[in-house]
Structure formats: structure tokens, C-alpha cells
C-alpha positions as CSV (number, residue, x, y, z in Angstrom):
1,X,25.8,42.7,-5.5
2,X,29.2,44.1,-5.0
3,X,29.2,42.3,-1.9
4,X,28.6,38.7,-2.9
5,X,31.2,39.6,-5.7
6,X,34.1,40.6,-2.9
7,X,32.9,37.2,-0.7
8,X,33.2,35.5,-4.1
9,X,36.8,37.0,-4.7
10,X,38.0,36.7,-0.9
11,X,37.0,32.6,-1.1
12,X,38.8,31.9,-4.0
13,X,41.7,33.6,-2.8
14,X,41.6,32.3,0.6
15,X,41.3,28.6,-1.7
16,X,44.7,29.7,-3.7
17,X,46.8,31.0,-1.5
18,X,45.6,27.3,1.1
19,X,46.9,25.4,-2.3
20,X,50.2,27.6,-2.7
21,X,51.2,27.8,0.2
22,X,50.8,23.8,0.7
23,X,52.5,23.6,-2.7
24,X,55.5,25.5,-1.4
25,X,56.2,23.4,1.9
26,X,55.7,20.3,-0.3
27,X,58.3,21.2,-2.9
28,X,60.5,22.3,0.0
29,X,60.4,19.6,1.5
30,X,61.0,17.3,-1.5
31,X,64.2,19.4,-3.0
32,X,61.8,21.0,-6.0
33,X,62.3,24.5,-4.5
34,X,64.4,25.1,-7.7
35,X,61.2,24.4,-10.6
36,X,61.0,27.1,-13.2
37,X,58.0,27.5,-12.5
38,X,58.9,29.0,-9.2
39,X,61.5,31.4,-10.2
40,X,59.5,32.7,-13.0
41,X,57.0,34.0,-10.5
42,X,56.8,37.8,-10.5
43,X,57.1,37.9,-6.6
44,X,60.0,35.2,-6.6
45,X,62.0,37.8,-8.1
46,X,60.4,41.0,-6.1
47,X,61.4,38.5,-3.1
48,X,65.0,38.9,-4.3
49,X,65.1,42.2,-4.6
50,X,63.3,42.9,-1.1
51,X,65.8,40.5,1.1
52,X,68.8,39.9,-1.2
53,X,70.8,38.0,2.3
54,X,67.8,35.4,2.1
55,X,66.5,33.0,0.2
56,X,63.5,34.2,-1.9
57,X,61.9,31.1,-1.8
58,X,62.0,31.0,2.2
59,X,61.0,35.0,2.0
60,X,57.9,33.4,-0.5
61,X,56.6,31.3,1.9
62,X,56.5,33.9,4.7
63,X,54.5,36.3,2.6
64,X,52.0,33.5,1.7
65,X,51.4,32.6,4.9
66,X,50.9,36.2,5.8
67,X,48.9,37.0,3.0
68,X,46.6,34.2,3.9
69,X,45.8,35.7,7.0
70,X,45.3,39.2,6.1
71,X,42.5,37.4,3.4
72,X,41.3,35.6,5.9
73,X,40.6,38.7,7.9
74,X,39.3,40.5,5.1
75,X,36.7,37.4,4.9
76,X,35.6,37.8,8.1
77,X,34.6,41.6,7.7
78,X,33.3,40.8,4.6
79,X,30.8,38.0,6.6
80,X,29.9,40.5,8.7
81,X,29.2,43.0,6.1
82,X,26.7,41.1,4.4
83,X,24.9,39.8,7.6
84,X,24.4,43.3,8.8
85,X,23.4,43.9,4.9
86,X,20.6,41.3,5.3
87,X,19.8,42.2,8.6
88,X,18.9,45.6,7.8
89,X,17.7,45.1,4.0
90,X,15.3,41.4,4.3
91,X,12.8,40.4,6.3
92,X,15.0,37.1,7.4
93,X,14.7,36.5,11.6
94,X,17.7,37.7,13.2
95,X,18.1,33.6,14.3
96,X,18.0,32.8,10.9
97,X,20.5,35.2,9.6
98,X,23.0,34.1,12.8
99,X,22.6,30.5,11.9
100,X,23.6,31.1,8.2
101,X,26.1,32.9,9.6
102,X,27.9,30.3,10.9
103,X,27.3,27.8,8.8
104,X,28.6,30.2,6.0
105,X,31.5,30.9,7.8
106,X,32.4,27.1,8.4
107,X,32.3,26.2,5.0
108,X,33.9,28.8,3.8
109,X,37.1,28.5,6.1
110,X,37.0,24.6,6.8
111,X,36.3,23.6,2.8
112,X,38.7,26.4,1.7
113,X,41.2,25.6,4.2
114,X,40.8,21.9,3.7
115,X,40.2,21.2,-0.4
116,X,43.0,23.8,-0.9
117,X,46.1,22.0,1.2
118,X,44.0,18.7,-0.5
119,X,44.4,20.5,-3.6
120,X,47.9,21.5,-3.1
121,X,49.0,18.4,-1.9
122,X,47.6,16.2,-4.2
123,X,47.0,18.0,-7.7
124,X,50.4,19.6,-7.7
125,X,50.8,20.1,-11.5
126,X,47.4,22.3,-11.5
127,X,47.9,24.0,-8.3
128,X,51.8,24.4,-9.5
129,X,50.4,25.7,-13.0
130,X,47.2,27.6,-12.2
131,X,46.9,28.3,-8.6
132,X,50.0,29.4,-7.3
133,X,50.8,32.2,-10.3
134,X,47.1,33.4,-9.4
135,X,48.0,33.6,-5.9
136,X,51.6,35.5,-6.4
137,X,49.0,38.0,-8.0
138,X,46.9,38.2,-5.8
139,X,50.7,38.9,-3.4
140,X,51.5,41.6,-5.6
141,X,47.9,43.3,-4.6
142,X,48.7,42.5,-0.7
143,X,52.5,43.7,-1.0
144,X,51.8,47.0,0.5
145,X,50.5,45.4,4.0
146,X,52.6,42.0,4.1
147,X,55.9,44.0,3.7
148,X,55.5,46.1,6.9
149,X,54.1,43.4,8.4
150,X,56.7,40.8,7.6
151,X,59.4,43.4,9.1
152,X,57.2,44.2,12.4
153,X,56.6,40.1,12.9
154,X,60.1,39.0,12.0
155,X,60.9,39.8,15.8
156,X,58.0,38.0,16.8
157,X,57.6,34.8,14.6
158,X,56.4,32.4,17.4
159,X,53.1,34.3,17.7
160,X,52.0,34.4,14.0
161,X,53.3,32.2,11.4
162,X,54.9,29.0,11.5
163,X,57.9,29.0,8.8
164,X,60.1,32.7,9.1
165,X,63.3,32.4,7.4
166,X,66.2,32.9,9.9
167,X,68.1,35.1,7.7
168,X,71.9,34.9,7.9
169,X,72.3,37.9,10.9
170,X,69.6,35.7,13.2
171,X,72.3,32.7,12.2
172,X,75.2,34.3,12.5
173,X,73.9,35.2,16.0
174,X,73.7,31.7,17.0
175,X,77.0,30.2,15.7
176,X,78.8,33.5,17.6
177,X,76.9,32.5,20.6
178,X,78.5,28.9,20.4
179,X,81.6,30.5,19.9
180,X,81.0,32.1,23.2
181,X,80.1,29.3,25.4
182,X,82.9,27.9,27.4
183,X,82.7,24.1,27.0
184,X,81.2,22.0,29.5
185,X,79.4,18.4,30.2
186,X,76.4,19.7,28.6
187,X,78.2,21.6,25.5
188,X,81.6,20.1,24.1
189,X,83.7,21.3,21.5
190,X,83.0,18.6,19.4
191,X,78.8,19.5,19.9
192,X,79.4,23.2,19.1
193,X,81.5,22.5,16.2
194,X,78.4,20.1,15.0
195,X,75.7,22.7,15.7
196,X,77.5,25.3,14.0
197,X,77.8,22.8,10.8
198,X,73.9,22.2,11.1
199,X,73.5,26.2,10.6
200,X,76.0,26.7,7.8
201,X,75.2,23.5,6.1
202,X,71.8,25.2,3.9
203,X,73.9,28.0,2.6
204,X,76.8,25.8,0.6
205,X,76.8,25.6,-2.5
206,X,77.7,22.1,-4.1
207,X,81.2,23.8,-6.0
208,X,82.4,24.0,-1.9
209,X,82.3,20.3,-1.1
210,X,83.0,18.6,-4.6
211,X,85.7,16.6,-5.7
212,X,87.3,18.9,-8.3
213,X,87.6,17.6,-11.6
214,X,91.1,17.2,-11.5
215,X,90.9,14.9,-9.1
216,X,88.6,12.8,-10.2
217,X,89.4,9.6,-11.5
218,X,87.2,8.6,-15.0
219,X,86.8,5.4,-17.0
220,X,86.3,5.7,-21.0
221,X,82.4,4.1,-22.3
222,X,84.7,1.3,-24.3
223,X,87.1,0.1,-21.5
224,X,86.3,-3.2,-21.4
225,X,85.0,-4.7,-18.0
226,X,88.1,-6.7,-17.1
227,X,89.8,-3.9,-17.6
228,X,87.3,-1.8,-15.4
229,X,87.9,-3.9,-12.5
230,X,91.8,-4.3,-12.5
231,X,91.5,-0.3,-12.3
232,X,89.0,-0.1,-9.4
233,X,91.0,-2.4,-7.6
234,X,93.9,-0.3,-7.6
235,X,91.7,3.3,-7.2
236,X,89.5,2.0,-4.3
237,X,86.4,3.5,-5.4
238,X,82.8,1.8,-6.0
239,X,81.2,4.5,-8.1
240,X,83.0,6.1,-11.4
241,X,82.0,8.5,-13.6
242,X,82.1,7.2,-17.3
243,X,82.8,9.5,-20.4
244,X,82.7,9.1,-24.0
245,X,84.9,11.4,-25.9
246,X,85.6,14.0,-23.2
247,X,84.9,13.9,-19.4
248,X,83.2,17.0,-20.3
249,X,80.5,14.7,-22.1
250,X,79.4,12.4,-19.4
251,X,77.4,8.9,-19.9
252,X,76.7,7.1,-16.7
253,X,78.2,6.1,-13.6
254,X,79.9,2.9,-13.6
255,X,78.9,0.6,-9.8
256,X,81.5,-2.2,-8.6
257,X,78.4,-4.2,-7.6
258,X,77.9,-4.3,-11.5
259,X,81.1,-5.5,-12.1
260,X,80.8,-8.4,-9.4
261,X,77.8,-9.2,-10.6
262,X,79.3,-9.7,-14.4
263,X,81.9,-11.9,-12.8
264,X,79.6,-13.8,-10.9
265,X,77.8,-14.6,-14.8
266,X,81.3,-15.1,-16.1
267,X,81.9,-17.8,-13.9
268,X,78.4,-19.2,-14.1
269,X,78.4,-19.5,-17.3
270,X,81.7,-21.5,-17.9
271,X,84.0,-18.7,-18.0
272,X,82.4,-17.2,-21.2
273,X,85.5,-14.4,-22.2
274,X,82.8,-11.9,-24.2
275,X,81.5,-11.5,-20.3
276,X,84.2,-9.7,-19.5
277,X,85.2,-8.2,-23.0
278,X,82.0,-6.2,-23.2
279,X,82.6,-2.5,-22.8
280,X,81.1,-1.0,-19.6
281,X,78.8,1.3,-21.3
282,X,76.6,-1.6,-21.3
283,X,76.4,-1.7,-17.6
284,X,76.4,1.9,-16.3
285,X,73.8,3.9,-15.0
286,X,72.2,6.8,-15.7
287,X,73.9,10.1,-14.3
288,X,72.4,13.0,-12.5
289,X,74.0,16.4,-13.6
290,X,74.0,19.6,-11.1
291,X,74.8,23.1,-11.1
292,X,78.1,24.4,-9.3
293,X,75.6,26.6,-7.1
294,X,73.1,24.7,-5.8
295,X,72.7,24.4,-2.5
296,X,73.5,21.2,-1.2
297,X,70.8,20.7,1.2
298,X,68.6,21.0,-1.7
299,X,71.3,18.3,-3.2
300,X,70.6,15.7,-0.9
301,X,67.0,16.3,-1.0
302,X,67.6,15.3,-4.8
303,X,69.7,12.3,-3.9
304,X,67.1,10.9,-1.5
305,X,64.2,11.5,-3.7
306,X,66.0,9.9,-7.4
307,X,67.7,7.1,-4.9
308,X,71.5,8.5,-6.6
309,X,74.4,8.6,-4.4
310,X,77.0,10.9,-7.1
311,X,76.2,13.8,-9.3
312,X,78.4,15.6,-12.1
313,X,78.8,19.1,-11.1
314,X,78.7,21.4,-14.3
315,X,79.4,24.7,-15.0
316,X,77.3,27.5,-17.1
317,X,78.8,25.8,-20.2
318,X,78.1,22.6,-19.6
319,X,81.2,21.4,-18.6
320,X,82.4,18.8,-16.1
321,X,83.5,21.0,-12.8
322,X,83.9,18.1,-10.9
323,X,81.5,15.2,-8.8
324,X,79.7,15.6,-5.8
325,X,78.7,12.0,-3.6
326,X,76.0,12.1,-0.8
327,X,79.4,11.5,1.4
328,X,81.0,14.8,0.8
329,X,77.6,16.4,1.7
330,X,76.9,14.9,5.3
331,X,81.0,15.3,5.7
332,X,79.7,19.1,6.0
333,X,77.8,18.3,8.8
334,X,80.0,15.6,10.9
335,X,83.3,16.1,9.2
336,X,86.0,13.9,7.7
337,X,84.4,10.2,7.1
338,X,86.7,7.5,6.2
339,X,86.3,3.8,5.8
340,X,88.8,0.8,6.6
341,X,90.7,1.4,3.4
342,X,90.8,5.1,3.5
343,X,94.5,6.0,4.1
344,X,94.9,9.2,6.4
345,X,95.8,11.9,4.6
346,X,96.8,15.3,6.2
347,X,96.4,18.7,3.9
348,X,98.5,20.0,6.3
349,X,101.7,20.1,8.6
350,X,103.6,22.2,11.4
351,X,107.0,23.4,10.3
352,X,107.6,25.8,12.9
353,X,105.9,28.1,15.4
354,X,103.0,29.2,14.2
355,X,103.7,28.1,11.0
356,X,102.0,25.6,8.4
357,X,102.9,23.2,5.3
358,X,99.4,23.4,3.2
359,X,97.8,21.7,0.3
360,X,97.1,24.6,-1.6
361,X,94.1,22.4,-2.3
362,X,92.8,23.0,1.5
363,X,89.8,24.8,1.6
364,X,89.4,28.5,3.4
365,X,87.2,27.4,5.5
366,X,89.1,24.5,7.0
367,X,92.3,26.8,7.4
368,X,90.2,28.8,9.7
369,X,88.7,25.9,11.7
370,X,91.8,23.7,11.7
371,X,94.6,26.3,12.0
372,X,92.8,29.5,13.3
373,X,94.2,31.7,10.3
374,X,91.5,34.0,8.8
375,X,92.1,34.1,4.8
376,X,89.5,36.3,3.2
377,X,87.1,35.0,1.0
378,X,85.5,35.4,-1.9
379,X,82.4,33.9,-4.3
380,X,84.9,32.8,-7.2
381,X,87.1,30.8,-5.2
382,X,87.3,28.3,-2.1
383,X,90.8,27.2,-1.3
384,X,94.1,28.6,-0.6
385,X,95.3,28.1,-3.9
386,X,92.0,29.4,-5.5
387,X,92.6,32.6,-3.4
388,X,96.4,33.1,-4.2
389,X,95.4,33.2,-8.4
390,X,92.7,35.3,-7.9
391,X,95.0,37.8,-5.7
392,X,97.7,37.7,-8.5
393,X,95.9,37.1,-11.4
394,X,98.8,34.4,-12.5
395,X,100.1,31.3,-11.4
396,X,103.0,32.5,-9.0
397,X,106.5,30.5,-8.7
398,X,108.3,29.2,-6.5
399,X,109.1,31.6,-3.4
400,X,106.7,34.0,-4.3
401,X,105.4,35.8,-0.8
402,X,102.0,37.7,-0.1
403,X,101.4,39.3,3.0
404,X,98.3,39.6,4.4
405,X,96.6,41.1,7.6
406,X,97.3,38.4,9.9
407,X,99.3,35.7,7.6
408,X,102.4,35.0,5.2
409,X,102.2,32.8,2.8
410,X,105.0,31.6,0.6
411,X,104.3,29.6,-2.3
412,X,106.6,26.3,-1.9
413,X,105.7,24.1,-5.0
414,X,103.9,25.2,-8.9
415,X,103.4,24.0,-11.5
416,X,102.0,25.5,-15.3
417,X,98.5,24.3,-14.2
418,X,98.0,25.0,-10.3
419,X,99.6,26.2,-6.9
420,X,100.5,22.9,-5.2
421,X,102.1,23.8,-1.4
422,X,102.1,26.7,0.3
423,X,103.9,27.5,3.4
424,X,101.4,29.9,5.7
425,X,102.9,32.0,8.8
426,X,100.9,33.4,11.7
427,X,101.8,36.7,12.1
């Protein structure tokens, strides 16, 4: 009896963990990685703990598809166990017992492999409800084996499971190794600069690339749409965040193809002056809202799924950080992208040897790639002015200096808000 109950257990196991796992690749895929329901799990956060440098969701899948294996396995001997059980206990041929054997066995990993990615796949609120807490359980119980045998197997991926997270040491590895190759026909600078992108695009975050709220150029809900035009005209843009009260309290997104579309009825309809008068709160569209830390791959997964090209990145509070576009998110990947009215703009300029102008605006990063000076970073701030306030803890003046391992900067321009230019020297 005790048998039949473990065959019982191992099926339905074997069934959940098919469904969960099927679950997870599906919300991957689609940008819903980031559910609740997901990072409630007990072993989401256990993941977390385990391999803080990765992402617990990537380090989820891994054990699932490990643990599906190792119940799998279990099955098997668990098959085996009761046809030696029968054999030995029932007067059953030994034909007959090998038949049922097989036929057993192929229902019970076809159907369960099968109905469970069917399952998965197309009853995702059940599987996302039911099945997959059962299965993180039924993870906990199997922690003991997949741990070991997620750190012996990490050097072998190829051979056992299909999705390993790369971790950032593996990636780090690669985009050294790119650093390292001289260029050639096959490998250009441009192509290793690209590649490199490709690897560090998953881990930004969407506070890196934004337009910072400053910057950002806001229409009130009541401007009228005459109004609305004869300022996009002169700002250039085609997609503008709307606000009533406070740009903290966002409405909609205003489109130009709205606005042409309202002239196109104002001059259908005999030049009818409460066309235009109307306020453009009647015309925007909805918004889509978006943590300062989500990653942006995940980001454009959202954009493609909701058809949105902007978001209105918010802080913990709620507030308006700034706006990320679907733009600033592929200019990770292939750099600066401008249009035909796009005027060049430089963040930077030589004023000497070895020596640089800067938008204290310029981001870290780009310093480094553009300029080749190394500024150190840090998780609560991204450009060169970000790094100089949280290094003095103030605003600095005019002709302030720091001195750092490999760099002078002198602070050129300031005002009460923000460090505006910076002069940076090699040295």
C-alpha cells in the first residue's frame, strides 16, 4: 500500500513541477517574472539568499528543472519497485507484469509530462495559484539534493538542463574576453562594443536609462489643444506626459497623432473653435507606471506585451522619478539613436591633454566607454554629478576639486539644485 501511495505522490509531483516549470518559462518570456505571486514563494526567497549575484527567479527555474529530474528518477525506481513487488507477491505471468510495465510507465511520463506543460501553458491562473506553491514545497523537500547538484552541474549545463543562469562572473568572463580580442574582419570594435551591450543589457535597471524628471518636459490635463500643439511644435516630441495638479500625479500620455487627428476634425467640420479649445485630458491615454529598479529587459517585455512605447518611472513614494521610452531602452543595446530633427548634442569636450569638459549629467558608465576614465560606482547614483553629491554630501561650488585614484575633477558650474559642468583630468 505504501507503494502505490509513493507512485501516487511521485505522479503528482512529476505533474506539478511539468506545470511550474512551463509556468515559469511562459511568464519569462512574457515579462511577468515580477507577479506577487512569484516572490511570495518560500523558495523565491531561499533562492535569494542561496545566490544573492543572480537572479532568484533564473536560480528558480534551474532548481525546477532539476527537481523534475531527480522525481523523475525517483519514479522510475519506484516502477521498478512495485513490479518486482508483484512479481514476487501475485500470481501475474512475468509477460504480463512487463507489459503493464510499460504501459504504466508511458502514461505516467508522457500524460504527466504532456497535461502538465498543457496545463501550465494554458490554465496559468490555476497552475500560477495551486500548482506551482505545491511544487516550491515539494523544492523545499528536494533542497538538500538540488543544491549540491546545481553547484556540481553549473560547470556542466550543456549535458543536463536546458536554462542555467550565467551568473555575473560567467558574464563578466565574456565581456573581458571581448576586451581581449584584437579587432579584426571577423570582430570590429563596433561588434564587441554591441556584444558587450547584449550581456549587460538584463542587469539595468530602468532609473540608468531614464529621462530624469528634470528634464522632462510635461503638459497640464487643462491646456487646451491649440495650445498643446504650438508647444510640441517647438519641443519636438510626439509623446508627453500629462499631469493634473503635480507631475508627481500623472494622468495619461498626450500622442501628436491625437492632436493631428483633432485638427483634421477641426477643419472638417468648418473650423468648429470648441475642437481645439477642448482640454487635452480628453484625448490622452492611459499611462503605464514603473519602478526605478526594474530591469529593463523585463521593461520592454512589458512594452511589447501592453503595446506602450513610454512609462513613468516612480520611486518608493510614489513619485514621478522621471520617463522611460522603448528608445532609451534599445539605445542600451546599439547606442545613441537620433532622428532627422535630433540636433547633436555632445555631453562632453576636450579642453586639454587628457582633459574633459562634462555634463555633470553624463552617466558613469559612458565616462568609462567614451573617455576611458574609471569613476567608481555606486547603487544610489549613476552620473558624474550624482557621484560628486554623494562623495560630499552637499552641493559643492564653483572650483571645488576632488582627487580620485586616477582622475581630477573640478567642479566648473552649480547651481542651489544640481552640479551642472565639471572639468575631469586624467591623471
Amino acid at each position: 500500500m505504501l507503494l502505490f501511495i509513493l507512485l501516487l505522490f511521485f505522479a503528482f509531483a512529476s505533474f506539478a513541477l511539468s506545470a511550474s516549470l512551463k509556468l515559469l518559462r511562459l511568464l519569462l518570456k512574457e515579462g511577468g517574472n515580477d507577479l506577487p505571486e512569484v516572490h511570495t514563494l518560500f523558495m523565491y526567497k531561499r533562492a535569494q539568499a542561496l545566490f544573492p549575484s543572480i537572479s532568484p527567479f533564473e536560480i528558480l527555474l534551474s532548481f525546477f528543472s532539476i527537481s523534475k529530474r531527480i522525481v523523475h528518477s525517483a519514479l522510475t525506481f519506484a516502477l521498478a519497485a512495485a513490479f518486482f513487488y508483484l512479481y514476487f507477491t501475485t500470481s501475474f505471468s512475468l509477460l504480463f507484469l512487463i507489459l503493464g510495465l510499460i504501459v504504466l510507465s508511458g502514461l505516467l511520463f508522457v500524460v504527466n509530462d504532456y497535461l502538465g506543460s498543457k496545463t501550465g501553458e494554458h490554465f496559468p491562473r490555476f497552475s500560477l495559484k495551486v500548482l506551482l506553491p505545491s511544487a516550491s514545497l515539494l523544492l523545499l523537500l528536494l533542497l538538500p539534493l538540488c543544491y549540491p547538484l546545481f553547484k556540481l552541474l553549473s560547470a556542466f549545463p550543456e549535458f543536463w538542463f536546458d536554462y542555467l543562469p550565467l551568473g555575473e562572473k560567467g558574464k563578466q568572463k565574456i565581456i573581458d574576453l571581448l576586451h581581449e580580442t584584437s579587432p579584426d574582419k571577423e570582430l570590429s570594435q563596433h561588434d564587441k562594443r554591441l556584444l558587450g551591450s547584449v550581456f549587460l543589457f538584463k542587469e539595468s535597471i530602468a532609473r540608468e536609462v531614464m529621462v530624469p524628471r528634470v528634464d522632462v518636459f510635461f503638459l497640464e490635463a487643462e491646456t487646451s489643444i491649440e495650445a498643446a500643439a504650438a508647444l510640441l511644435m517647438t519641443e519636438g516630441y510626439s509623446r508627453i506626459p500629462v499631469y493634473r495638479g503635480s507631475v508627481d500625479n500623472i494622468s495619461g500620455v498626450l500622442m501628436y497623432k491625437d492632436l493631428l487627428n483633432k485638427y483634421m476634425e477641426y477643419a472638417q467640420k468648418g473650423n468648429d473653435p470648441t475642437i481645439l479649445a477642448a482640454p487635452i485630458e480628453s484625448i490622452q491615454k492611459g499611462v503605464l507606471y514603473t519602478p526605478e529598479t526594474k530591469k529593463i529587459s523585463l521593461l520592454l517585455q512589458e512594452f511589447k506585451k501592453k503595446q506602450v512605447h513610454l512609462a513613468i518611472v516612480v520611486d518608493e513614494y510614489g513619485g514621478t522619478e522621471g520617463i522611460v521610452s522603448i528608445e532609451d531602452i534599445l539605445e542600451e543595446i546599439v547606442g545613441e539613436i537620433s532622428d532627422e530633427y535630433d540636433e547633436a548634442e555632445s555631453l562632453y569636450e576636450k579642453s586639454g591633454e587628457g582633459a574633459f569638459k562634462i555634463d555633470a549629467k553624463m552617466s558613469i558608465s559612458d565616462v568609462e566607454t567614451e573617455l576611458g576614465i574609471h569613476i567608481p560606482e555606486g547603487s544610489d547614483y549613476d552620473t558624474v554629478g550624482g557621484y560628486i553629491f554623494h562623495l560630499t554630501g552637499t552641493i559643492p561650488k564653483e572650483g571645488f576639486i576632488i582627487d580620485g585614484d586616477a582622475f581630477q575633477i573640478e567642479v566648473l558650474h552649480s547651481s542651489d539644485r544640481c552640479v551642472e559642468e565639471v572639468r575631469i583630468v586624467k591623471t
